[in-house]
Residue frames as qw, qx, qy, qz and C-alpha x, y, z in Angstrom:
[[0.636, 0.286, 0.695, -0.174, -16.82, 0.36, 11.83],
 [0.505, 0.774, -0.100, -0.368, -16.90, 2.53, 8.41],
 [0.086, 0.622, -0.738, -0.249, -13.30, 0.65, 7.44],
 [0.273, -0.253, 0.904, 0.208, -14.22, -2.29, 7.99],
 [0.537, 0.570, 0.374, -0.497, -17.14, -2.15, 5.74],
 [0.475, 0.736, -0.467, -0.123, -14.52, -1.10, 3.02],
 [0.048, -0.534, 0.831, 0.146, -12.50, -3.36, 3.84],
 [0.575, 0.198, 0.779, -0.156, -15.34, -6.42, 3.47],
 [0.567, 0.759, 0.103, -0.304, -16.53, -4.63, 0.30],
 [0.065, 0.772, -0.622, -0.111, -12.80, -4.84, -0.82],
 [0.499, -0.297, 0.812, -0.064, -11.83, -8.27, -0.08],
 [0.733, 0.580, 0.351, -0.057, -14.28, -9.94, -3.22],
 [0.498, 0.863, -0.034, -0.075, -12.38, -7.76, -5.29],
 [0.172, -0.823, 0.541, -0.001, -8.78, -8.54, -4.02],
 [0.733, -0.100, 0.672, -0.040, -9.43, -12.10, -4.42],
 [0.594, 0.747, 0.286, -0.088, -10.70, -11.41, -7.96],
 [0.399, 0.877, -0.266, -0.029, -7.70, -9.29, -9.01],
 [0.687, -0.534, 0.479, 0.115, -5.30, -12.05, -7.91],
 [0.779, 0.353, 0.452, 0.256, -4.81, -13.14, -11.62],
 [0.479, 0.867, -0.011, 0.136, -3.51, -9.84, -12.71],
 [0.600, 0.421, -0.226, 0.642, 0.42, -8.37, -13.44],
 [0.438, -0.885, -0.107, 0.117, 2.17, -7.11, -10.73],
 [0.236, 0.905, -0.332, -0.122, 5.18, -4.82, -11.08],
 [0.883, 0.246, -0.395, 0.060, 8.38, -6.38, -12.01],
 [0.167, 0.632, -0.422, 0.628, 10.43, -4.71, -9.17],
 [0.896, -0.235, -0.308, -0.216, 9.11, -7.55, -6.82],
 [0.608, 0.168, -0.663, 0.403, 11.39, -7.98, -3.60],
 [0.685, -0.463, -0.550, 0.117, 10.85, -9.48, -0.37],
 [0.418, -0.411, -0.337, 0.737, 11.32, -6.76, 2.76],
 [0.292, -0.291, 0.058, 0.909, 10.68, -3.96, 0.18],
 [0.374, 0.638, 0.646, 0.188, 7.96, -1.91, -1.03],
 [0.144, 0.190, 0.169, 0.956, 7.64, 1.09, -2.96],
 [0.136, -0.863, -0.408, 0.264, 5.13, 4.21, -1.75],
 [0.217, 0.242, 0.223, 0.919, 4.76, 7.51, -4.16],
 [0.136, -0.631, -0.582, 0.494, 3.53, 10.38, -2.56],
 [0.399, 0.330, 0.221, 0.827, 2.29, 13.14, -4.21],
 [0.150, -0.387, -0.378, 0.827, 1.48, 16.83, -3.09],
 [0.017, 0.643, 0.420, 0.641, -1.01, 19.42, -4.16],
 [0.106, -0.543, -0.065, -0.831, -2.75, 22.08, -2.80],
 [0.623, -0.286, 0.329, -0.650, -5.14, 20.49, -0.13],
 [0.934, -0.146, 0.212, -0.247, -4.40, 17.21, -0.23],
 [0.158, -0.607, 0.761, 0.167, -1.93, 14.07, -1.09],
 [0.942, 0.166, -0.048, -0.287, -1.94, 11.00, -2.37],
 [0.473, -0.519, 0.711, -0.050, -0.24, 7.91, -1.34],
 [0.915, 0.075, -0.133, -0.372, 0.45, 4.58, -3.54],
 [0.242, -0.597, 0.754, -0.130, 1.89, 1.84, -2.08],
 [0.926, 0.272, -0.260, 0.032, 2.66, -1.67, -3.71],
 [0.287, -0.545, 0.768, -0.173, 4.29, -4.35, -1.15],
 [0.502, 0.145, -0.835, -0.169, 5.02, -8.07, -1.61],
 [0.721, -0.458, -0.148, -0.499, 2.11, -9.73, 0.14],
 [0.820, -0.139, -0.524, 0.185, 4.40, -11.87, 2.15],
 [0.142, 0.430, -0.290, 0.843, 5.54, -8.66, 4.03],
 [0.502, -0.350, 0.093, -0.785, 2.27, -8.13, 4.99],
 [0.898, -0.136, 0.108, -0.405, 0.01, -11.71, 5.75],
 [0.607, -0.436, 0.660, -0.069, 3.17, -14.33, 5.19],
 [0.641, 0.032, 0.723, 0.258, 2.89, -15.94, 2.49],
 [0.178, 0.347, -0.504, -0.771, 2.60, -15.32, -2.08],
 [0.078, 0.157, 0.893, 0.415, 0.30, -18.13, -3.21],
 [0.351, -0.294, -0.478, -0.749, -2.77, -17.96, -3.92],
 [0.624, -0.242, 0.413, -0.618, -6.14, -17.99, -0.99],
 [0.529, -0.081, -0.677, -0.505, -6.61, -21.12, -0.29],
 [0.458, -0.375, -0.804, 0.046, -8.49, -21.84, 2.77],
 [0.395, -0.784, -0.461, -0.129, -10.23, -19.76, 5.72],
 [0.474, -0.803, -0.175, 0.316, -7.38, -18.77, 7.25],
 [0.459, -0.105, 0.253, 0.845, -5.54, -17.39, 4.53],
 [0.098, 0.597, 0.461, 0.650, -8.58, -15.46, 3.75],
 [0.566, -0.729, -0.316, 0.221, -9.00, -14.45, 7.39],
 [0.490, -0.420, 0.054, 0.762, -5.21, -13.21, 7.30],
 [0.242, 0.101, 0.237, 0.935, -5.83, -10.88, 3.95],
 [0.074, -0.775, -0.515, -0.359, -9.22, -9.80, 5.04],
 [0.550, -0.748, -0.202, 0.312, -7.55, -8.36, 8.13],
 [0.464, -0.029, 0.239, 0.852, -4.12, -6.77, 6.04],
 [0.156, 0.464, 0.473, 0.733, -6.78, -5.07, 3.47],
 [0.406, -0.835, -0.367, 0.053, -8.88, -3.82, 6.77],
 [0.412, -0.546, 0.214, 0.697, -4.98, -2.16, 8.58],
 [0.380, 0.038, 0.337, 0.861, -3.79, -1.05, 4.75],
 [0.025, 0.704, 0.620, 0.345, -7.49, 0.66, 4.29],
 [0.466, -0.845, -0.122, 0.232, -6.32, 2.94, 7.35],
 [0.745, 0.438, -0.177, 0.471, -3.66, 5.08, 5.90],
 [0.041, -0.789, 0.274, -0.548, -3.45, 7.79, 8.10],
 [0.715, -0.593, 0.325, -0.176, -2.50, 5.05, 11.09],
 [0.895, -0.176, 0.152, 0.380, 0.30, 4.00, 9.21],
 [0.419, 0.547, 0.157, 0.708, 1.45, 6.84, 7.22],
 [0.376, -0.732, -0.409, 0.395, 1.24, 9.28, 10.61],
 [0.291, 0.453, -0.007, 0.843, 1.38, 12.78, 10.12],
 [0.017, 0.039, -0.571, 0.820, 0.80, 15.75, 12.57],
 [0.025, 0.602, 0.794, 0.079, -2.63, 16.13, 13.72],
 [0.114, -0.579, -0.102, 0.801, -2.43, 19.78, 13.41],
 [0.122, 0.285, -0.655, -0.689, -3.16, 19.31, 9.79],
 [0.652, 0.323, 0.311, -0.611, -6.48, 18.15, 10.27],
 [0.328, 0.219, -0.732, -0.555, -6.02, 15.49, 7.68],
 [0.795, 0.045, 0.477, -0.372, -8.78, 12.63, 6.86],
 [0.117, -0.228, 0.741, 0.621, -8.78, 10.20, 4.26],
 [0.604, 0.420, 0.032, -0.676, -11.37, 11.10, 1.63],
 [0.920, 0.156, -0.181, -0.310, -10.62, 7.52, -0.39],
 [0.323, -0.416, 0.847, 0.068, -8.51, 3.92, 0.16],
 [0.810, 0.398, -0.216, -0.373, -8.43, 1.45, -2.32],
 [0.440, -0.499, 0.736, -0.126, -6.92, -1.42, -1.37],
 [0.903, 0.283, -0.258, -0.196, -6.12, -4.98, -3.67],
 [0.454, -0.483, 0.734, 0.146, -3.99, -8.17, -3.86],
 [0.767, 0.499, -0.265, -0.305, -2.76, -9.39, -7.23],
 [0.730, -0.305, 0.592, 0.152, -1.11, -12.37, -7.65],
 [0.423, 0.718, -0.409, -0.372, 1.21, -12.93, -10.48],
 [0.876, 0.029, 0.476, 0.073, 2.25, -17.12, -11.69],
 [0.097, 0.504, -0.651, -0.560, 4.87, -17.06, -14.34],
 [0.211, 0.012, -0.872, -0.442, 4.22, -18.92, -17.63],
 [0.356, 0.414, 0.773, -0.324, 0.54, -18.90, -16.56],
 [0.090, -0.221, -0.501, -0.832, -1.88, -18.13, -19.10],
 [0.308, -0.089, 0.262, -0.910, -5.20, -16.62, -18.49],
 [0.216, -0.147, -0.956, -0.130, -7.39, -19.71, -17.99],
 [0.185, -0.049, 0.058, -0.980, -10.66, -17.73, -16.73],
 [0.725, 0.171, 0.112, -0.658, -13.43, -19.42, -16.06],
 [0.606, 0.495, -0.564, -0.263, -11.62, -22.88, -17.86],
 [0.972, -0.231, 0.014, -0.041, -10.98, -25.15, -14.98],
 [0.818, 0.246, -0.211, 0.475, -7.29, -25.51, -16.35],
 [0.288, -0.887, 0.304, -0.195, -5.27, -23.16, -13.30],
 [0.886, 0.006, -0.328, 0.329, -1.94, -24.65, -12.79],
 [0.299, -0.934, 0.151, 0.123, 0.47, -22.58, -10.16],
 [0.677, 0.528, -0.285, 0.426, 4.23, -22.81, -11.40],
 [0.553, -0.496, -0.253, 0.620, 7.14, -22.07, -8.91],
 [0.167, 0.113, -0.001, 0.979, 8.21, -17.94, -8.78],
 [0.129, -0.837, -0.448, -0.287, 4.71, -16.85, -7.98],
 [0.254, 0.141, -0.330, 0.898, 4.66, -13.59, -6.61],
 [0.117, -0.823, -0.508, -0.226, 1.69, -11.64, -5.17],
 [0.225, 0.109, -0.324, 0.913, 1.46, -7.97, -3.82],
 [0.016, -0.704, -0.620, 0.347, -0.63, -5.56, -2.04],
 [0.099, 0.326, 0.100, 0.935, -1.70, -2.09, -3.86],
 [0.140, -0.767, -0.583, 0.227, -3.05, 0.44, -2.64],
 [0.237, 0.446, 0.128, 0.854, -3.73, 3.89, -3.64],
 [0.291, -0.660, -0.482, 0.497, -5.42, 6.90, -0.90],
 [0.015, -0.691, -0.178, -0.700, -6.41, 10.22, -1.39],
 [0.499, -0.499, -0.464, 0.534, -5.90, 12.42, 1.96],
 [0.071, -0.858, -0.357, -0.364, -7.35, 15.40, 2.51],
 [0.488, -0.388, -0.483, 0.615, -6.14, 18.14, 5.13],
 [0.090, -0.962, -0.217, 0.142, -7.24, 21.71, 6.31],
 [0.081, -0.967, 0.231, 0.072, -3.69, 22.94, 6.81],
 [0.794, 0.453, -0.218, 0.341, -0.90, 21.70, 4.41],
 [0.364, 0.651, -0.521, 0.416, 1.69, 23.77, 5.72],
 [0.639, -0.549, 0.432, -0.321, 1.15, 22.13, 9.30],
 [0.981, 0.122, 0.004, 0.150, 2.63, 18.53, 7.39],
 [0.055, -0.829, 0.556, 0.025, 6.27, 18.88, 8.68],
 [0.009, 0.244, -0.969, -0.024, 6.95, 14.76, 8.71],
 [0.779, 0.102, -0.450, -0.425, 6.01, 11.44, 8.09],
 [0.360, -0.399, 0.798, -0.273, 6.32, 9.00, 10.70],
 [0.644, 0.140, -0.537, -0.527, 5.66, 5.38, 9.08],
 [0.611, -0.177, 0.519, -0.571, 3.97, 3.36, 11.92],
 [0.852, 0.317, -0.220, -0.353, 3.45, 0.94, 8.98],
 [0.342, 0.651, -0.659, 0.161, 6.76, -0.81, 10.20],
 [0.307, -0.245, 0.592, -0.703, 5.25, -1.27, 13.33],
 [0.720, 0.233, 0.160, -0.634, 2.13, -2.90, 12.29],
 [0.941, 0.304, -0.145, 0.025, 3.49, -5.41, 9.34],
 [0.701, -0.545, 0.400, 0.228, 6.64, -7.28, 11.18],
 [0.800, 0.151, 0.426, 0.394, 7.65, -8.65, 7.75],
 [0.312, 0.918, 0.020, 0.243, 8.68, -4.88, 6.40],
 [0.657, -0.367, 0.011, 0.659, 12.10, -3.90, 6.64],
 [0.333, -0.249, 0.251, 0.874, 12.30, -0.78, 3.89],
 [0.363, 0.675, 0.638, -0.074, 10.18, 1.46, 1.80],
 [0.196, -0.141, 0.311, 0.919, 11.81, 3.35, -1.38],
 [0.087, 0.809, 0.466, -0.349, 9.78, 6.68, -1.57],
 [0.345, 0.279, 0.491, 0.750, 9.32, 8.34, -4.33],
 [0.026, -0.627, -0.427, 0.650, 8.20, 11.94, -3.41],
 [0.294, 0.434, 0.584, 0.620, 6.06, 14.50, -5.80],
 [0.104, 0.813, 0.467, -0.333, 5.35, 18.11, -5.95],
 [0.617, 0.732, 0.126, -0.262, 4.60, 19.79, -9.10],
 [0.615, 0.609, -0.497, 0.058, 7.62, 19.81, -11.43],
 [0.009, -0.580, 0.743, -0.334, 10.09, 18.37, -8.48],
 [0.964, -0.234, 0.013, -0.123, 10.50, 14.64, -7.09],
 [0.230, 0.743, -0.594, 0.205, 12.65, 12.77, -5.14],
 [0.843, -0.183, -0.502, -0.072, 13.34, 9.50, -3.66],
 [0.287, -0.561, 0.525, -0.572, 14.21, 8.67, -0.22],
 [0.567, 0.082, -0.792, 0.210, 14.97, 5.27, 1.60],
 [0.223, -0.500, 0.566, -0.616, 13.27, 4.74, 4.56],
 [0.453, -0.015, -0.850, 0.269, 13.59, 1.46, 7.36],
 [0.538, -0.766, -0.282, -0.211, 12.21, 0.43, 9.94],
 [0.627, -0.312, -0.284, 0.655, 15.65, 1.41, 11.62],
 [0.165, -0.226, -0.021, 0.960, 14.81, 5.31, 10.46],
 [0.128, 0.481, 0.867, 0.025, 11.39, 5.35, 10.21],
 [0.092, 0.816, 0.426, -0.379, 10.37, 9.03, 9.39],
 [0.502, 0.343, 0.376, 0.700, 10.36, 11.74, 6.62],
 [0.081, 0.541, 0.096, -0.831, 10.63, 15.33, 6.74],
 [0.352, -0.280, 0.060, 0.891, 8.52, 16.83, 4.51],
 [0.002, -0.837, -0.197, 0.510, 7.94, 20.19, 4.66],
 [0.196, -0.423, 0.467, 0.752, 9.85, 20.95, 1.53],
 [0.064, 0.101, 0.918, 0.379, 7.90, 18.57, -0.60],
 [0.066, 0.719, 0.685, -0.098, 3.93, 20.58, -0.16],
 [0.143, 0.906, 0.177, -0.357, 5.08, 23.72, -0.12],
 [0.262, -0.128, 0.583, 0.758, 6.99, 23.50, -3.55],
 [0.165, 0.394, 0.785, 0.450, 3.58, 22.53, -5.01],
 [0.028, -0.687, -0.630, 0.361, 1.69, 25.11, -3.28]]
């Protein structure tokens, strides 16, 4: 019940940040997710193209498109049921933040003005950022990304791994859906 609290509290705000810039690196099947490592925890941000997730890029406009991203922003608020690690590692997540921006070429910022026009190329995404917590780092041996599972319209996620001076990227599908690593906590540790 606690998520979906966040995830009602969330929703206002996701609607709201539809007017802002999203990255330019925009493409359909593929989002990006940077993980980084520390001591006693991770952090996860992940920025997909909202049609992965709920079907469609334009803007909300009626009950059931508001239905379909209140329900995405609920699932993406849950990282640790798509981002699966062991459960020997006692991990929780200690925050999720969770938006959808929507980006309109050659719009200008018409705020409050009345004067919204949509152009063709819109684009919109989900972000989200997470903080995860865990008793026992060195129990995190993989990533299993359940997140495939869940949003039909995902096909890839280029990972961009981080611990202290060292990073590295890493392709992964829903045809190879998991990441070692163990290498990538206990550099930073």
């Amino acid at each position: 019940m606690k998520c979906s609290v966040l995830a009602l509290s969330l929703f206002p705000a996701a609607l709201a940040a539809q007017a802002t810039q999203i990255t330019p690196t925009h493409q359909h099947g593929s989002g990006q997710l940077e993980i980084v490592f520390t001591d006693t925890e991770f952090t996860l941000s992940l920025k997909v193209p909202s049609i992965d997730i709920i079907g469609f890029e334009t803007p909300v406009a009626n009950d059931d498109d508001r239905t379909r991203v209140a329900i995405a922003i609920s699932e993406l608020s849950k990282p640790l049921d798509l981002f699966v690690v062991p459960p020997d590692a006692v991990c929780f997540t200690a925050s999720a933040n969770v938006i959808l921006t929507h980006d309109i070429p050659g719009q200008q910022d018409n705020a409050g003005e009345g004067g919204t026009s949509f152009a063709t190329g819109e684009h919109s995404e989900f972000q989200a950022d997470y903080v995860v917590q865990c008793q026992d780092m060195d129990a995190l041996t993989t990533m299993e990304f359940a997140y495939f599972q869940r949003f039909s319209g995902t096909e890839k996620l280029n990972v961009r791994v981080g611990s202290g001076a060292a990073t590295s990227t890493h392709e992964i599908t829903r045809a190879a859906p998991s990441l070692d690593i163990t290498q990538f906590h206990r550099d930073g540790a």
